[in-house]
C-alpha positions as CSV (number, residue, x, y, z in Angstrom):
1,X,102.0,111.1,113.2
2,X,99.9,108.4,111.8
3,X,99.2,107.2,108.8
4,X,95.8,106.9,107.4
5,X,94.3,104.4,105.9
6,X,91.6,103.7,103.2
7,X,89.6,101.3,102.1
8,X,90.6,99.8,98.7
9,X,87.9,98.8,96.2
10,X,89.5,95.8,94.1
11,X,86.8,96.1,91.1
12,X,88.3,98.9,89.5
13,X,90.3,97.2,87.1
14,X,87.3,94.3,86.4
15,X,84.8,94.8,83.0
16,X,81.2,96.0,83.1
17,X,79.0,93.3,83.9
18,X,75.0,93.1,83.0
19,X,72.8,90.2,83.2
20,X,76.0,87.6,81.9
21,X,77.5,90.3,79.7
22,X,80.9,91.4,79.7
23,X,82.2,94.5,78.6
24,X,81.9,95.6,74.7
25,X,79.8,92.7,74.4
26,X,76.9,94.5,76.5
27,X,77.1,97.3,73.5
28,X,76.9,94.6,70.8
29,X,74.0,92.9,72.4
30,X,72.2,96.5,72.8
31,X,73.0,97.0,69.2
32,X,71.3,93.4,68.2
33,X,68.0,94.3,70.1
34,X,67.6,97.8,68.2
35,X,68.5,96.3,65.2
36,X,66.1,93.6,65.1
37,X,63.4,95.5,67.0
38,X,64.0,98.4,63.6
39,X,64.0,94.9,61.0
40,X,61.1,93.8,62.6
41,X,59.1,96.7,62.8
42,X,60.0,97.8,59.1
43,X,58.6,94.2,58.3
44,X,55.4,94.2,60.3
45,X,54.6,97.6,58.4
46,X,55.5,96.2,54.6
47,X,54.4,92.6,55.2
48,X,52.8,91.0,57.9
49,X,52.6,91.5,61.6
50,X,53.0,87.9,62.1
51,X,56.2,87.7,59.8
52,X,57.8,91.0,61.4
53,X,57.2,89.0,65.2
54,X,58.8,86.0,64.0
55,X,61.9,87.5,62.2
56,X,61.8,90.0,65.1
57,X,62.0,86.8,67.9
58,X,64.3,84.9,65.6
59,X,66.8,87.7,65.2
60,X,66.9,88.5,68.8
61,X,67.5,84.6,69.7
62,X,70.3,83.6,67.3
63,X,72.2,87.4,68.3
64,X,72.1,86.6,71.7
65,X,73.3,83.0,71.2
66,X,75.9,84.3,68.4
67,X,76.7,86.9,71.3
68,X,77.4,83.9,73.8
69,X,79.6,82.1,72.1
70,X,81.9,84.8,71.2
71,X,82.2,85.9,74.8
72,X,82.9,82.7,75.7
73,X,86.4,83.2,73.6
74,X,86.9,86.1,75.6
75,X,86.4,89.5,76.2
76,X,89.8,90.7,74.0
77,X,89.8,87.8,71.4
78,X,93.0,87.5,69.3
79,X,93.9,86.1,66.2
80,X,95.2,83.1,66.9
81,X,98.0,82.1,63.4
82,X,99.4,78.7,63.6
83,X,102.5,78.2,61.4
84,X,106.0,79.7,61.1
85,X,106.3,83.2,59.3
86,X,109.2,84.5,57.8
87,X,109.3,88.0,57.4
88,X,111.4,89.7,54.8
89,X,114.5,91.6,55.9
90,X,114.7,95.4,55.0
91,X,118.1,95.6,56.3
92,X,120.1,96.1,52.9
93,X,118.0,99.4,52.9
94,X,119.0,100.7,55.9
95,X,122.6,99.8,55.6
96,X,122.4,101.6,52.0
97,X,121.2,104.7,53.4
98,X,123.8,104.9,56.5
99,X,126.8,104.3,53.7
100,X,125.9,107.3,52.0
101,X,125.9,109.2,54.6
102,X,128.8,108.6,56.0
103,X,130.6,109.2,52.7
């Protein structure tokens, strides 16, 4: 009896990808475009069209720039801690409570 075989597709595991944008970063960037479209809209109506436009082009611009540079640290950034840390032992506790019970 033989085996059969399939065809593996190897970009399972890889992120969502859309027009350079990676993963969460394509939510954030759809976020940034409703928010400024909603900032600039609100301003065209109370202000000026020409003001909402340019606040509405600015926003958009510096997002998607702000956008590319954090993706560029990657798509799961950490915090990266230089130094040594010393945590405190709790181990006088523990040693307290398992005393008593064996009493």
């Amino acid at each position: 009896m033989e085996a059969k075989r399939f065809k593996v597709y190897k970009g399972l595991q890889r992120p969502l990808t859309y027009k350079g944008f990676k993963g969460r970063f394509i939510y954030w960037g759809l976020g940034m475009l409703l928010f400024s479209l909603v900032t600039g809209a609100l301003l065209m109506a109370m202000v000026s069209m020409y003001a909402g436009a340019v606040l509405m082009i600015a926003m958009l611009i510096s997002g998607f720039f702000w956008l590319a540079g954090r993706q560029k640290k990657g798509l799961y950034d950490k915090k990266k801690l230089r130094g040594v840390y010393l945590h405190p032992s709790n181990l006088q506790k523990i040693y307290r409570y398992v005393r008593q019970e064996r009493i």
